[in-house]
C-alpha positions as CSV (number, residue, x, y, z in Angstrom):
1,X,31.0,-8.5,43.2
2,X,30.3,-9.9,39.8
3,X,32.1,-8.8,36.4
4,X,30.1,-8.4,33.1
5,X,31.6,-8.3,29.9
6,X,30.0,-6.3,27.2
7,X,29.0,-7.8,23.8
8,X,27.5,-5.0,22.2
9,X,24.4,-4.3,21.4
10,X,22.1,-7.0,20.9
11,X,20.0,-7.3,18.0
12,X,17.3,-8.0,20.3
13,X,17.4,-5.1,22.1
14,X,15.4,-1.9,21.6
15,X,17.3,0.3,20.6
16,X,16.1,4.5,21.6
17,X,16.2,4.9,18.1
18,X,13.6,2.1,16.9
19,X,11.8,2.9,19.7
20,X,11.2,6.4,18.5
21,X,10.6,4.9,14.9
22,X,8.0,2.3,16.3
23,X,6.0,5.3,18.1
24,X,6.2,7.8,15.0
25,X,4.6,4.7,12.3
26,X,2.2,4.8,15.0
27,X,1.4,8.3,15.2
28,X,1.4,8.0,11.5
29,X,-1.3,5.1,11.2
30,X,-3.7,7.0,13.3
31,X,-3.3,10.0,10.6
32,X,-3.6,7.9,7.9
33,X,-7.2,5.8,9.4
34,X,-8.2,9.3,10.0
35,X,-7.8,10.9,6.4
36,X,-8.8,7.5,5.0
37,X,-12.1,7.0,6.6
38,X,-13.0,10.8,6.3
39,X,-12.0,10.8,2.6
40,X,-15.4,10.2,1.7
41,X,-17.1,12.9,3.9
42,X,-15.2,15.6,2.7
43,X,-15.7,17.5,-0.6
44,X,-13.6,20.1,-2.5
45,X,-10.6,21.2,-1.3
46,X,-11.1,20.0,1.9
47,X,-11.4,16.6,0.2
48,X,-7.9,17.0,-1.9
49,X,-5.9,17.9,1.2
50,X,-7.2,14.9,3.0
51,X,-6.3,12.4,0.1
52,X,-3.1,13.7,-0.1
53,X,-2.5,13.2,4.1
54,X,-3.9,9.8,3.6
55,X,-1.5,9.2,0.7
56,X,1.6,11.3,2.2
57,X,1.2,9.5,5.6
58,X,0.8,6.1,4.3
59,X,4.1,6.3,2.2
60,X,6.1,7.9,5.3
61,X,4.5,5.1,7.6
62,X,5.7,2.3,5.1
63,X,9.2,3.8,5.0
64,X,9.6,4.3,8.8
65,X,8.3,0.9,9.2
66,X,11.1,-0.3,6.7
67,X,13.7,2.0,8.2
68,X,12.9,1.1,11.6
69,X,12.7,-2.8,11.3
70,X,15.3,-3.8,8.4
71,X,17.8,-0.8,8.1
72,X,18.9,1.9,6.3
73,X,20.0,0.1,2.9
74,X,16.0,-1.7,2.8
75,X,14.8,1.8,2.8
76,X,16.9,2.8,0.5
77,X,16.5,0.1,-1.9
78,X,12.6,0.5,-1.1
79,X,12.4,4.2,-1.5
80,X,14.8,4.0,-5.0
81,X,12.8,1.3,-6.6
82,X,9.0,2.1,-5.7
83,X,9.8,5.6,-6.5
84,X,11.4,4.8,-10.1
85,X,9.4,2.4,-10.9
86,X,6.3,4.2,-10.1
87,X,7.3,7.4,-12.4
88,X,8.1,4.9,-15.6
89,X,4.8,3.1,-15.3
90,X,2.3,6.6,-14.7
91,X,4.3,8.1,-17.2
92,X,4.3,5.7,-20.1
93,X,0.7,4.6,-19.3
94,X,-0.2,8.5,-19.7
95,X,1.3,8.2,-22.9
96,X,0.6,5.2,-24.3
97,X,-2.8,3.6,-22.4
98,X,-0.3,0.4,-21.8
99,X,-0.8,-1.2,-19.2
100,X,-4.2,0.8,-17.7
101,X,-6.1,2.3,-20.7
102,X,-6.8,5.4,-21.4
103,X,-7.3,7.6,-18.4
104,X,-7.0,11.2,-17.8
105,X,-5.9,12.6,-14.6
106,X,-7.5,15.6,-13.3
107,X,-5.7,18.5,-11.9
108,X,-6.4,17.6,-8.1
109,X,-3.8,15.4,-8.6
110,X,-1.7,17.7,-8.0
111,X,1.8,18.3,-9.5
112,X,3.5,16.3,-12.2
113,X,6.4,14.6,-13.6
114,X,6.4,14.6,-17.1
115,X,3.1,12.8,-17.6
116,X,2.9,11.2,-14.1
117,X,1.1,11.9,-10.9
118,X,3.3,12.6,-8.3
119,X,0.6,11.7,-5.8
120,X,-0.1,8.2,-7.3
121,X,3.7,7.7,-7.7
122,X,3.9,7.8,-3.9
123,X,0.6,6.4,-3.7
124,X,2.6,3.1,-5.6
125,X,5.0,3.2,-2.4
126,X,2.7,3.1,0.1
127,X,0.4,0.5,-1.4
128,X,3.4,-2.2,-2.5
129,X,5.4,-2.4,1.0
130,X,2.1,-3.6,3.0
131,X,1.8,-6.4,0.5
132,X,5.3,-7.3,0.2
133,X,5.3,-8.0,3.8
134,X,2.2,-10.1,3.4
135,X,3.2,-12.2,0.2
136,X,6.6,-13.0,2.5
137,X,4.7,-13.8,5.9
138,X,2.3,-16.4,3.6
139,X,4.4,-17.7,1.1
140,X,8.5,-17.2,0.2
141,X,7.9,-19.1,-2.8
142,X,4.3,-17.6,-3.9
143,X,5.3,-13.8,-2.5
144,X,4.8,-12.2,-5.4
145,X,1.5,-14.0,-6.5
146,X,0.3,-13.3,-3.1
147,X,1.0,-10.0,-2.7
148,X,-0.4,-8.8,-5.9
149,X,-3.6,-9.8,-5.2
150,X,-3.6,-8.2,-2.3
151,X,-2.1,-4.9,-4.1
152,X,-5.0,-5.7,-6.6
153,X,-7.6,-6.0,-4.1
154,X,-6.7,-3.1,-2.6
155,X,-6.4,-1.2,-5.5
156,X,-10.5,-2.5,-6.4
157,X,-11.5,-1.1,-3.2
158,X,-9.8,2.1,-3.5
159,X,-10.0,3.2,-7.4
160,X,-13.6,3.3,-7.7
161,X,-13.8,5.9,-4.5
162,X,-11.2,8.1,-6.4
163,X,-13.1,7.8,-9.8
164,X,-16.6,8.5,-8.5
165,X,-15.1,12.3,-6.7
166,X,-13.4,12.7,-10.4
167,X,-9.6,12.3,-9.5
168,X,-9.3,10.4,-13.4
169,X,-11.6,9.5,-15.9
170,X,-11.6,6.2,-18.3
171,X,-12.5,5.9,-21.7
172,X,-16.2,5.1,-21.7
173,X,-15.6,3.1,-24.7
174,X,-13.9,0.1,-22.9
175,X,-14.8,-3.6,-21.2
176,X,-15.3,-3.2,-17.7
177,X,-14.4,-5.2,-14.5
178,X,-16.8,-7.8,-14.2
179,X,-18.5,-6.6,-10.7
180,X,-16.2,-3.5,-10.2
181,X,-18.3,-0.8,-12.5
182,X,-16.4,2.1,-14.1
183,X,-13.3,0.2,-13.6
184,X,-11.5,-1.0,-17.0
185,X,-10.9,-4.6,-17.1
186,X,-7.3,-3.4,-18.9
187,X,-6.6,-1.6,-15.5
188,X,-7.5,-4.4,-13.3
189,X,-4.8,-6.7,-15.0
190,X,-2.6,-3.5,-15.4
191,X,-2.4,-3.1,-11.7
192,X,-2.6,-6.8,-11.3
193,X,1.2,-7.3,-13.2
194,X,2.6,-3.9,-11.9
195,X,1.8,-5.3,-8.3
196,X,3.1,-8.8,-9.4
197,X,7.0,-7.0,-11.1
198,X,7.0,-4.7,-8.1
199,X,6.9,-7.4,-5.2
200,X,9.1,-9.6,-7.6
201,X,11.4,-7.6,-7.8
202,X,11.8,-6.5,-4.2
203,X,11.6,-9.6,-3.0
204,X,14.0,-10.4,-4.8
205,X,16.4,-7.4,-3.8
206,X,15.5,-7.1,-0.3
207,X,16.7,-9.6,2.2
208,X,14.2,-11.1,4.1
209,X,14.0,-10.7,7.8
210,X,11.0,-11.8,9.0
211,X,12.3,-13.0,12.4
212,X,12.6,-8.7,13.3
213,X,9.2,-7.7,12.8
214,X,7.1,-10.7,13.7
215,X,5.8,-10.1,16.9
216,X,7.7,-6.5,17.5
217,X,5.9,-3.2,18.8
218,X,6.5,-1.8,15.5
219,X,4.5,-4.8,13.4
220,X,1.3,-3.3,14.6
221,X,1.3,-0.2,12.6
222,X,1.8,-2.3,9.1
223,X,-0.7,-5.2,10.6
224,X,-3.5,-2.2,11.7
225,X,-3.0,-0.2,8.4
226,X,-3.9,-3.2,6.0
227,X,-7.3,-4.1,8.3
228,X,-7.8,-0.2,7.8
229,X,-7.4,-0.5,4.0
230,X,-10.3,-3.1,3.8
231,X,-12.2,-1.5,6.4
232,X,-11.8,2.0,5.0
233,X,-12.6,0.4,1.5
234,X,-15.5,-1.1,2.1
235,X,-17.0,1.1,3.7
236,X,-16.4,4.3,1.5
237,X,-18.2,1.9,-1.0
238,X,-20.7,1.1,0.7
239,X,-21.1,5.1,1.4
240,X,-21.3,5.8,-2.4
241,X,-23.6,2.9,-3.0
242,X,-21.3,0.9,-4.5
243,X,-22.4,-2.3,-2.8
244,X,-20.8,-5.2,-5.6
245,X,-17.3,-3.3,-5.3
246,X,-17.6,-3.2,-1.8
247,X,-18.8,-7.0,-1.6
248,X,-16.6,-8.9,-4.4
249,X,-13.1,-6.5,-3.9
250,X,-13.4,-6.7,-0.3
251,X,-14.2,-10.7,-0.2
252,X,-10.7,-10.5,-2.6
253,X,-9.0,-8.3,0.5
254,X,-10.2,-10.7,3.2
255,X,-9.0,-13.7,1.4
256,X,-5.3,-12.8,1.6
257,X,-5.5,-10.9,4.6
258,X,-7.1,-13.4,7.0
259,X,-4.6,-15.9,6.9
260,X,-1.5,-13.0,7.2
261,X,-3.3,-12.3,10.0
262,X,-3.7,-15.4,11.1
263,X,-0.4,-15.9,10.9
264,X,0.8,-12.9,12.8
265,X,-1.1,-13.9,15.8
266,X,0.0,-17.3,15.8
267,X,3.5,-15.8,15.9
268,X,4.6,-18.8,12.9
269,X,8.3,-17.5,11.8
């Protein structure tokens, strides 16, 4: 007969809870590759509905992921600040064209705060956490470098789609994104130093754990959902025609996600 003495629970162990977690930010992935790669197939309402699963899904994906891996103060802290931030910088670019130009956002958008999309607010969440994760696995000092350009690349990819079905509209009037037609060259470096203050700043806030997630059963879901924002990219591009935003944005993508990926695989902590 042998005695054991209990130590609690170990953070090694999977606990039911993650384990539920890891299985719903799967669940939620294959919703979001679903919406995302249909997105252009659809038209009308049918169209709306699916942007706003894509969107919806993403977000809620991100935020399990966060929950599940780092606790409940990350998410909080992830949730407060993406959310805040996300309402200032829609609403006082809607009102002043600083720091994306003037734009005008249709009414599929949806509903409103003040002057701000609430869809592209949450659409801010669900594009930053991906790349914060990435900027961290590359780089602790260059994190924030890093994962702007992937939030920019991403953005490149993405934008263009959502402009060609009408979702906003840019002042004709404007210098344009060398490579990246219809798309301001004031947005590009708009969304270039809202990714750069966002990851900053959470990187800064959030403690970073990269030992929990490296080679768990829930760093799939965040690993799949950035190949799935290239793949889903390029090719809704290259559905519209749009073959020099599908080639120079997605070369962008690839160059920061190759070497995350990398990374991952090779399990390096």
């Amino acid at each position: 007969m042998t005695l054991r003495v209990y130590q609690g629970w170990s953070r090694h162990a999977e606990h039911p809870s993650r384990r539920y977690l890891g299985w719903l930010a799967w669940l939620l992935l294959l919703v979001t590759a679903s919406a995302q790669f249909g997105l252009p197939l659809l038209k009308g309402v049918n169209q709306n509905l699916d942007l706003k699963i894509a969107i919806y899904s993403t977000a809620l994906l991100a935020l399990v992921h966060s929950l599940r891996e780092f606790g409940f103060k990350y998410f909080l802290v992830l949730l407060s600040v993406t959310l805040l931030s996300g309402f200032a910088v829609f609403d006082f670019s809607a009102r002043t064209a600083w720091p994306f130009g003037h734009v005008v956002y249709a009414a599929s958008l949806g509903s409103r705060i003040d002057q701000a999309p609430v869809l592209l607010i949450v659409a801010l969440l669900a594009g930053i956490y991906p790349m914060l994760l990435l900027g961290r696995r590359l780089s602790t000092r260059w994190t924030a470098l890093l994962g702007a350009i992937g939030f920019l690349a991403w953005d490149l990819l993405a934008d263009p789609i959502l402009n060609h079905y009408g979702y906003w509209q840019w002042d004709q009037n404007v210098t344009r994104t060398p490579g990246i037609p219809g798309t301001p060259l004031s947005n590009t470096a708009g969304v270039l130093l809202i990714g750069f203050a966002l990851v900053q700043a959470l990187h800064w806030l959030l403690p970073l754990n990269r030992d929990r997630s490296a080679r768990s059963f829930a760093s799939g879901p965040v690993d799949s959902l950035l190949a799935i924002g290239l793949l889903a990219g390029v090719s809704g591009n290259l559905y519209l025609q749009q073959k020099s935003i599908a080639l120079l944005a997605g070369l962008l993508y690839f160059i920061v996600l190759a070497p995350y990926l990398i990374a991952k695989w090779l399990g390096r902590d």
